[in-house]
N, C-alpha and C positions, 0 to 999 in steps of 0.2 A: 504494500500500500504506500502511496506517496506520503511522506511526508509533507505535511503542507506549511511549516511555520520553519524549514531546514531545506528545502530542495527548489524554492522556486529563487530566482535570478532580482538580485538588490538593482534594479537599476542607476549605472552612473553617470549618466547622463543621456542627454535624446537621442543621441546618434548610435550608431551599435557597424559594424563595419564585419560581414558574415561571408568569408572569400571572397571573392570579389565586387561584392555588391554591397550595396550603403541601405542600411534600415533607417529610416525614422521613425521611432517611436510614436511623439504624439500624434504624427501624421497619417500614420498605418502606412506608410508607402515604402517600398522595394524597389530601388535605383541599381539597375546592370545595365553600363554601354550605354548610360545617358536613358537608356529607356525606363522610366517609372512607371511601377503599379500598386494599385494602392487594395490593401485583400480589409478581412473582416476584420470587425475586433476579436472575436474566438481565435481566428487565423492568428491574429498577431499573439494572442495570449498563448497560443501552441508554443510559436515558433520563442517564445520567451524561456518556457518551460523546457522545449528544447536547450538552447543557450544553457541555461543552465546546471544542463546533464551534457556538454557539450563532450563527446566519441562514446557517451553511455545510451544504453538502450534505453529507452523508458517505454514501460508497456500501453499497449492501447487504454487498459483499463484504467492505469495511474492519471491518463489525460483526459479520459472523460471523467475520472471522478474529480481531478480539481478545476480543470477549464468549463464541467457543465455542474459543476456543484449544485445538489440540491434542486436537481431536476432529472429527468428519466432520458440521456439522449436516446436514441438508435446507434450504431454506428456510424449510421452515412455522414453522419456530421463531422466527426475527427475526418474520416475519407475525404470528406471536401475541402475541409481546412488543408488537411494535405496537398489536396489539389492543386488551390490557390498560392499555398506557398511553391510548390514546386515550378507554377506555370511564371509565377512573379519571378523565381529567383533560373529560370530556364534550366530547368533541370531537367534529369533524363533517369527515369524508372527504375531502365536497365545498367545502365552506367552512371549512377549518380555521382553527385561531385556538392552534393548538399546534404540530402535528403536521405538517408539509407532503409528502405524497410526491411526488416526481419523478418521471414517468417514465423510464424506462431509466435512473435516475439513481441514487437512495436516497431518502434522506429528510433533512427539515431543520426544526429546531426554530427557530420564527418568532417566539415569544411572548419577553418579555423574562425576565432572569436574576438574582436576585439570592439571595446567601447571607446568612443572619440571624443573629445571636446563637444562642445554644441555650437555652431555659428549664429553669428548675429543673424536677425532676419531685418530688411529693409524696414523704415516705418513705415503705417496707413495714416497718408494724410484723408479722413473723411470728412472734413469738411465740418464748421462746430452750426449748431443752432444758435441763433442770439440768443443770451440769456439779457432780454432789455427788458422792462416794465410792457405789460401789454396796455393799448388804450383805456385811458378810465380806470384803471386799476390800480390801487396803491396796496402795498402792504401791511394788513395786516398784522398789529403788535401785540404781544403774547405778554401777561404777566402771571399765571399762573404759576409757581415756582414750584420744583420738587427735590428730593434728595439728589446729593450729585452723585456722580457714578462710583460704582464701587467694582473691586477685580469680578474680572469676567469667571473665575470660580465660584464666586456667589449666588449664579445663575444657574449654570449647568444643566444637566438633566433636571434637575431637582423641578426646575422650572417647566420642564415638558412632563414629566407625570404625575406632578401637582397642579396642573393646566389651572386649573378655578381659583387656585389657594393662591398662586404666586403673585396676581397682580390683582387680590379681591380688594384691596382698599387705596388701590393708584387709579380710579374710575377718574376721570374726567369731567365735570359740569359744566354743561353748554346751555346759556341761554335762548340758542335760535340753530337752525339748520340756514346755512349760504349758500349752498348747494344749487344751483337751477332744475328743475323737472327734470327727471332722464327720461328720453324720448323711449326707453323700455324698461320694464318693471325690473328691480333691482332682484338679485337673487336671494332666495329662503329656503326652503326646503328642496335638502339634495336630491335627486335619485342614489340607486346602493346597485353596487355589482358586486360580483362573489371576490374572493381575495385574492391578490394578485401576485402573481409568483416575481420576487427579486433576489437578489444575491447579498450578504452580506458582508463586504468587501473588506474590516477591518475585525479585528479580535483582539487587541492584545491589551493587555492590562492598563486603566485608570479612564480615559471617555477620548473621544476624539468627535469632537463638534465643528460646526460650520463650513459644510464643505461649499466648495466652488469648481467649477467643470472647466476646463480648457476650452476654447470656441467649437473644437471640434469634437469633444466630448469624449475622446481618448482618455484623459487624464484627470485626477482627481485631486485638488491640493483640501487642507483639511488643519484643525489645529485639534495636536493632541497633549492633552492634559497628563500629567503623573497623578497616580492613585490618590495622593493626598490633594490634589488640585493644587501646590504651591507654585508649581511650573508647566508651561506648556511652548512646544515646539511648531512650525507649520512643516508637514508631511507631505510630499507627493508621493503619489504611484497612478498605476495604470489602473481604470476601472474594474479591477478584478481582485483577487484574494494574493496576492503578492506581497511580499515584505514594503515599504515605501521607503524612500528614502530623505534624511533628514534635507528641508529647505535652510530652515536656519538652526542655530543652536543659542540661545538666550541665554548669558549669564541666569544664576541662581538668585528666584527671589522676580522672576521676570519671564512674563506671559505675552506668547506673542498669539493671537488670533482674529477674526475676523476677515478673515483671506475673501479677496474677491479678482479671478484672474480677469485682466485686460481684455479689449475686446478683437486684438490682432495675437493676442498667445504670448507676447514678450515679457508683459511684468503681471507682480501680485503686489495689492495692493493689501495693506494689513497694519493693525493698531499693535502697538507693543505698549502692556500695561507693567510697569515699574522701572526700578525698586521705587520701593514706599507708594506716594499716590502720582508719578508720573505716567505719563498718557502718549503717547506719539502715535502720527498717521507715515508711515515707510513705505514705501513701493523696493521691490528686490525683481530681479531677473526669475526670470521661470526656471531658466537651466541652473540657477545658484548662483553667489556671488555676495558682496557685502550690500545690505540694505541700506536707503538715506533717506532719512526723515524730510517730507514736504510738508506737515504740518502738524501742529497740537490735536489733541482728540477734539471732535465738536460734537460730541454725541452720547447716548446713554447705552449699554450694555445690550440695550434689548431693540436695539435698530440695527443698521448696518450701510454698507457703502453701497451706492450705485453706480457704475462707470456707464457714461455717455458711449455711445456707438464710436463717436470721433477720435476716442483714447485722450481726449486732453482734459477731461472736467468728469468731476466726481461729485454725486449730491447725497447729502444729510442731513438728519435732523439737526437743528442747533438745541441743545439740552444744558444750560445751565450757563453757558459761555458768555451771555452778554443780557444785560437786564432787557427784557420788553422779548425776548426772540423766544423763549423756551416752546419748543415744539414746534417751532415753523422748517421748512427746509430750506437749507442752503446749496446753491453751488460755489465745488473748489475749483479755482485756475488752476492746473496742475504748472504752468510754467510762470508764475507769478506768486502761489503760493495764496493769493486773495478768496475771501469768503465772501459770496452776495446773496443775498437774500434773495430767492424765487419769488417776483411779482403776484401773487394768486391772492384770492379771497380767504379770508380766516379769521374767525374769533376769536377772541381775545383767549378762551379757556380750552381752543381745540388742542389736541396734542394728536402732530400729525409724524408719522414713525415709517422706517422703515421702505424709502422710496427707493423707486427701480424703473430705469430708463425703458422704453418699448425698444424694441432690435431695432424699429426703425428710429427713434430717437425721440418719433413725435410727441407719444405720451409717459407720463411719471405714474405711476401707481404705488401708494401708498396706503399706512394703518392707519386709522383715524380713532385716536384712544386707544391704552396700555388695557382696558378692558373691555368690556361691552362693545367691542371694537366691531369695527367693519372697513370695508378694503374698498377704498375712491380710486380714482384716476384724477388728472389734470393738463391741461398741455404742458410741454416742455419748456414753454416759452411764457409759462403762466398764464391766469384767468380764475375763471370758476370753475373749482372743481366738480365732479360727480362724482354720486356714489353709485356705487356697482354692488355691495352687499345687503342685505336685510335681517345679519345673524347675530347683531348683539351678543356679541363671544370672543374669547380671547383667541388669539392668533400667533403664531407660531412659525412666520413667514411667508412667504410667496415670489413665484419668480415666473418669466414671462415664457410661452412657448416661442421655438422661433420663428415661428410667423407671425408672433404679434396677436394673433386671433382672440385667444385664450390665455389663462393663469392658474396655473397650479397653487394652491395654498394648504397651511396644515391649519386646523381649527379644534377648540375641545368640544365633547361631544360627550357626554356620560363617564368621565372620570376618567378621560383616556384623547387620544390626537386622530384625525383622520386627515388623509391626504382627500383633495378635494379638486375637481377642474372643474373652473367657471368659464362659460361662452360668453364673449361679449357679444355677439350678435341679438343674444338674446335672453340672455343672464341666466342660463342654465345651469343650472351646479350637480356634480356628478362624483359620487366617492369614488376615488379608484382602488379601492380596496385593502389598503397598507396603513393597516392599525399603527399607533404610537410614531408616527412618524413627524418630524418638524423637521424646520427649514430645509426647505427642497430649494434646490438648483439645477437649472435644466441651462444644457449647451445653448450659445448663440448660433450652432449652425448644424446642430446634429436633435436627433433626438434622444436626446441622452441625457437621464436625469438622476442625482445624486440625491441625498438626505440624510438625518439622522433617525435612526432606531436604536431602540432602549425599553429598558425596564427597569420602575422604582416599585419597592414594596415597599408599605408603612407599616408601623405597630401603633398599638397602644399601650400606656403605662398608665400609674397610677404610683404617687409620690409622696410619702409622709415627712410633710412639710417642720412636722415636731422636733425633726429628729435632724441634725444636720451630717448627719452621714451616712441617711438610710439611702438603700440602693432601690432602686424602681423597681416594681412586680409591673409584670406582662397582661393587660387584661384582654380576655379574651383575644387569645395571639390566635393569627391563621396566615395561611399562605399567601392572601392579597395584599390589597389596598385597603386601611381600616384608615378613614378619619375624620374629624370633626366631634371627639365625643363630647357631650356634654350628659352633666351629672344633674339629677334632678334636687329640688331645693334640699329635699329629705336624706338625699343622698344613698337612699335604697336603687335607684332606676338609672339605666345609663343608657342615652339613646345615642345612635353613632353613623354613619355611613360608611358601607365599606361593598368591592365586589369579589368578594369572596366564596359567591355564591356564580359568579363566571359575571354577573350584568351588578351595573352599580342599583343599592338600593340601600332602605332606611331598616338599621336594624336596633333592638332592644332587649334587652334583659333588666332581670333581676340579681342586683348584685349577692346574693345571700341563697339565690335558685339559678343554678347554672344552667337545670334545663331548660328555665323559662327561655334559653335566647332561639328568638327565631325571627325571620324577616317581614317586614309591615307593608304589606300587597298595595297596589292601590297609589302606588308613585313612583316617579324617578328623582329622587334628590340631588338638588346644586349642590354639590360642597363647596361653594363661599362659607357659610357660617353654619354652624350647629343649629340643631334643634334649640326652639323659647320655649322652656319652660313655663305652665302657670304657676303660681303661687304654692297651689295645694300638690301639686304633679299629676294631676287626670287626667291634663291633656299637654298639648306641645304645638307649637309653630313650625312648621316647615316649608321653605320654597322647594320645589319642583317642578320640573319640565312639563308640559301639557302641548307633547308634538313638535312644533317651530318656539313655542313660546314659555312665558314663565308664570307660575300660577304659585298663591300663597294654599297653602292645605291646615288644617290643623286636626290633628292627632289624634285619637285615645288609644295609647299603649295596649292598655288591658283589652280591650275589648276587638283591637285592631280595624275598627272603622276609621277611613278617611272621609273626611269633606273638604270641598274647594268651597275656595271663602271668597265672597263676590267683591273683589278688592276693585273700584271702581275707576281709580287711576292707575296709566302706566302699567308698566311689568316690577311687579315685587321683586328685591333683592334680596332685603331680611325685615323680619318684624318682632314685637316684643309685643308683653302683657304688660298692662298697668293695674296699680290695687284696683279701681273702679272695671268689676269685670264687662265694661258694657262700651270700652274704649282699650283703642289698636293704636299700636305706632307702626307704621310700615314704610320702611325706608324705598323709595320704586326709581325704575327709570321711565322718564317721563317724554321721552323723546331723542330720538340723535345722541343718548347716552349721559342726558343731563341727569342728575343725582338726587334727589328729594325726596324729606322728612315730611309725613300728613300725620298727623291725630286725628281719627274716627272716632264717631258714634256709631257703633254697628247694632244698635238696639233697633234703631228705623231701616228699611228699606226702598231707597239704593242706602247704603253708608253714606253718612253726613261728612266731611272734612269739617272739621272743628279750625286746624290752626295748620300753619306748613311753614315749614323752614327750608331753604336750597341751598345748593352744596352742602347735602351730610351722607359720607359712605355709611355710616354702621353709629348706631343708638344704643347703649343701654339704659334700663330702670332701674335707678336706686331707689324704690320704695321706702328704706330709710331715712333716708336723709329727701324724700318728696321731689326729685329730681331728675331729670332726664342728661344723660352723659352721652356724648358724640364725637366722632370726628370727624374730618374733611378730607375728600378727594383727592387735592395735590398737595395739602399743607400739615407738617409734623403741630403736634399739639391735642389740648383736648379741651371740648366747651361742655357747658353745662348750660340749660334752662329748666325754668318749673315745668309740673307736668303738663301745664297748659299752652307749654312750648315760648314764655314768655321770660323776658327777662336771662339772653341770652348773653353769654362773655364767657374768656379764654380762662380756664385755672392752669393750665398745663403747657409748658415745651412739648413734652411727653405724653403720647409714643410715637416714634417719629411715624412718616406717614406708609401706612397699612400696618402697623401695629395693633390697630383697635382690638385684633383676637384673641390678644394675648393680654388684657387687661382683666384684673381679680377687682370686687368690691369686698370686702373685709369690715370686721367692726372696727376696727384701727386706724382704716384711711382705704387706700388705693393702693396696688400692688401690681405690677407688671413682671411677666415672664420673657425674658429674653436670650437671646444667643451673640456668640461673636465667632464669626466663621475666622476672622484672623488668626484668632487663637485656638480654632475647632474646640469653641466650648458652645455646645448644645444649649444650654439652659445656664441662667442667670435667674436668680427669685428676691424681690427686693421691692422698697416703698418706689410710690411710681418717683417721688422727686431723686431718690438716692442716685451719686452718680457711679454710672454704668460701669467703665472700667477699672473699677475698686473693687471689686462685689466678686466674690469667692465662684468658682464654675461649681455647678451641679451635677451630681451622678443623674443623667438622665435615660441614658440606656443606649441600645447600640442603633444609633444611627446616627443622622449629623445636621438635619433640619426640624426646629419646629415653626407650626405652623399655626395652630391654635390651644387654646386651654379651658380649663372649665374645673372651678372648685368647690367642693365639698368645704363650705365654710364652718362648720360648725366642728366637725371634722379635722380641719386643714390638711387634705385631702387631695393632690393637684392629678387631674385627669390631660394628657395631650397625647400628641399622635406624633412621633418620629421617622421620618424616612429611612428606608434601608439599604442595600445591595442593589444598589444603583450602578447602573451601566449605558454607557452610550456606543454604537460603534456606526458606522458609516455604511448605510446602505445605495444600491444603485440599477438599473432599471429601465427598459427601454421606456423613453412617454411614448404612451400609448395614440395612434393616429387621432382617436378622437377623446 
């Protein structure tokens, strides 16, 4: 059997030189006598595999098991790769002088081997778009401010298979949609095809994220991370299961990722995050070479670069760089170094993420909001944008196909990522079948599409806060995804989301009756926020899916009845009980992703809105103390108002922003659960003003993100959910014609 992680061929560069004839690698093309041919990508991945058994036999079986991995060939397949190389490299059957087959053996490449330097390739001059102001159009000034970026290991997977949790309280509130009519209904509910078969091109220990395709979609550059996340490298290889070889090598302490290859093949464009909190934007050669920084970072962790067809301009979000700009995009002059603001329509609270040139250059496509997102378009040249989506969801990339036509994106979906094609002709949206998959990239001139695949599993614990050196118990551990538990007042009932059952759902026990645990029919739960509790514990709050949309439910445990609650504004996010059982808080999105607090009277029919407050991600009731607690969408800190939503002001810095989950009410005060990835300490337990990096780490258990909490006050008791045996590796894949 081949070995697959010791026999296949390290590439050293693009050239490869196979008696007398000249291989290029990214090109797939065979040069004898001037004459070039350009074979498969299988063909090429053979004749690699060969090289690297070069005078040794390798059997037929060895090559179909690693060039068609994790697929069923036929023979004829190897047979024609044969073919191809042979007709390429003009070989002769009988007397070969390449190619030798074996009987009942394989085959064995006879000719000698040698790898070459890479040559420059001429530039493309294509010509730039004007990046000018369009008629009538000014720009749009942003003040909404959010955290600045932090290492791109704070993201990671973690952030693809907690699709809901990672970015539940960086929502966005928009006063108005700017948007113009799209002359066709914007996309919503996908169609689903059966699952689709890809290859998983990388394996090797700690994650390797963000990949990017050569134009011709041969080759795959990628950033891979070390186990601990403290450092990562950018990787080439060829779209298959080969070893890669290192592009750069970053001192220690110093992460280079974000790869985005040029649009002629010659450079990669990439952020090198440190040491400490330094940021640079480098471009390097594809064939290798030392990289030079062309500018400071102007962006946040969870965007990325777009290069212009012309290879000379690069556009991004501006995130934190310059007061009034946060979230607008910018184009970079790559030979000037200068940043200008893209001309387009935007409000002041949009956060627009994530932009990506059309092949032909005309249009930009972008994330509109870190959550509740949806995926517009604009010209290149600026104006009004449009929106193209209608899925209120977090997103996880997108890249263009090469015609322009259509856009592959990865979106969450029930506690998990789907890959997705949307038509612009007609805003049709199409799963293609590749569960847990984010940021996809597809060639500018092939169809040939990259992405990340992974899997995070969470647990739950449970943490005796009495005791400063108790170690966590496991509550109800299983093989999935368990998270959002939340512990009821009494502290007997624990309700949770997990899919452990194969499909995500809302599940419950009795902490004292292990067999009571069983799953509560009748929903698909968000995991943004836990179950609300009532007062007494009868019943519980829950958001859930209802098809395209989001619908509040509320509970009874024991009895496992659900009802949908006729919440009369907006799509619910989370909701709470207040003492008067005859009034609702429900936090909703009210449009285009704006954010908003309503107090009901649900005694009459429709529900009354009593009072409303905007921009508030996530509310709790302090019934003690007569109060309602919140926080804000882009801004760290924490308010308060009565429960008649009156008499609102800030008591808090704290927690910065999407923290809200991890906030405790205590008879003492306010207490925050927090983590510090710098130092891989999990869990932090402390008063919410205590300052953070003083505060002893906590045995939290084995994993290395938390996400939310939920205490047993009376008790002191802490219930949350930690990630586990997280992996990323780099998957790849023909895009499918349509």
């Amino acid at each position: 059997m081949l070995n697959q992680h010791r026999n296949l061929v390290v590439p050293e560069s693009d050239t490869l030189r196979v008696g007398e004839c000249l291989v290029d690698v990214p090109l797939r093309e065979i040069a004898c006598d001037g004459d070039a041919r350009r074979v498969t990508v299988k063909a090429m991945q053979v004749l690699l595999v060969l090289v690297a058994h070069a005078g040794k036999v390798v059997s037929r079986e060895a090559l179909l098991e690693w060039v068609w991995a994790d697929t069923l060939p036929t023979d004829d397949v190897l047979t024609q790769a044969i073919t191809q190389l042979r007709k390429a490299f003009a070989d002769d059957r009988e007397a070969p002088r390449y190619l030798e087959t074996i009987a009942k053996g394989g085959y064995r490449l006879v000719a000698t081997v040698a790898w070459l330097p890479s040559t420059a390739v001429p530039a493309v001059d294509a010509g730039v778009v004007a990046i000018e102001p369009a008629a009538g159009e000014a720009v749009a000034e942003s003040s909404a401010r959010i955290a600045s970026a932090s290492p791109a290991y704070r993201i990671g997977w973690t952030l693809l298979a907690l699709a809901a949790v990672a970015g539940v309280g960086w929502y966005v509130a928009k006063p108005r949609t700017l948007a113009a009519p799209a002359v066709v209904p914007v996309a919503a509910a996908p169609a689903t095809v059966a699952a689709a078969t890809f290859q998983r091109i990388t394996s090797a220990p700690g994650s390797e994220m963000w990949p990017s395709l050569s134009p011709d979609g041969a080759q795959v550059v990628y950033s891979a991370w070390t186990p601990d996340g403290d450092e990562g490298a950018l990787m080439v290889q060829i779209t298959a299961p080969v070893p890669p070889r290192a592009l750069t090598t970053p001192p220690k302490g110093v992460m280079d990722t974000m790869p985005a290859w040029s649009p002629n093949g010659r450079e990669i464009v990439f952020e090198r995050l440190g040491p400490g909190e330094r940021c640079g934007l480098y471009l390097i050669p594809a064939s290798g070479g030392e990289p030079r920084q062309v500018s400071d970072c102007r962006r946040s962790e969870l965007g990325q670069y777009g290069w212009h067809p012309d290879g000379r301009h690069l556009i991004a979000s501006e995130l934190g760089a310059v007061a009034g700009d946060d979230g607008a995009l910018h184009v970079l002059d790559l030979a000037t170094g200068a940043w200008t603001p893209l001309p387009y329509r935007k409000a002041a609270s949009d956060m627009d993420l994530a932009p990506a040139y059309s092949p032909d250059g005309k249009w930009i496509a972008f994330r509109r909001n870190i959550s509740l997102s949806d995926l517009w378009r604009v010209p290149a040249t600026g104006g009004v944008p449009e929106r193209l989506t209608d899925l209120r969801t977090n997103f996880f990339g997108h890249a263009w196909a090469p015609d322009g036509r259509s856009l592959v994106l990865s979106r969450y979906q029930d506690a998990g990522l789907q890959l997705s094609r949307l038509q612009l002709a007609d805003r049709s949206l199409r799963d293609l079948g590749v569960a847990n998959a984010a940021w996809p990239a597809i060639a500018t001139r092939a169809p040939s599409m990259a992405f990340v695949v992974g899997n995070t599993l969470a647990a739950m614990y449970r943490l005796d806060l009495t005791k400063p050196d108790a170690r966590p118990e496991p509550v109800f551990p299983s093989t999935g995804l368990d998270l959002m538990p939340s512990i009821a007042p009494d502290g007997t009932q624990l309700a949770w989301m997990s899919n452990r059952s194969g499909r995500l759902g809302l599940w419950w026990a009795r902490l004292d009756q292990p067999n009571s645990l069983r799953l509560i029919d009748g929903l698909v739960p968000m995991p943004r926020y836990g179950a609300a509790w009532a007062a007494d514990g009868s019943r519980m709050l829950v958001v859930g899916r209802d098809g395209t949309h989001l619908a509040l439910y509320e509970v009874h445990p024991d009895s496992g009845r659900v009802q949908r609650l006729p919440v009369p504004d907006g799509e619910p996010v989370q909701a709470e009980y207040l003492p008067d059982a005859n009034r609702l808080l429900v936090v909703a999105e009210r449009g285009a992703g704006r954010l908003g607090l309503t107090l009901y009277d649900r005694a009459r029919t429709p529900w009354v809105p009593l009072a409303r407050l905007d921009d508030v991600a996530m509310a709790r009731v302090d019934a003690g103390a007569r109060r309602i607690l919140f926080t804000r969408p882009t801004s760290p800190g924490l308010w308060q108002a009565g429960l008649d939503l009156r008499g609102v002001r800030r008591i808090s810095e704290q927690p910065e922003v999407g923290g809200g989950r991890r906030l405790a009410l205590l008879a003492d005060g306010l207490w925050l659960a927090d983590g510090d990835s710098h130092v891989h300490c999990a869990l932090r337990w402390a008063p919410l003003e205590a300052p953070r990096a003083a505060l002893p780490c906590r045995q939290a258990g084995d994993g290395a993100m938390l996400s939310a909490v939920s205490l047993d006050a009376p008790r002191r008791q802490l219930y949350y959910a930690l990630e586990r045996d997280q992996s990323a590796d780099i998957g790849w894949m023909p895009l499918p014609a349509r």
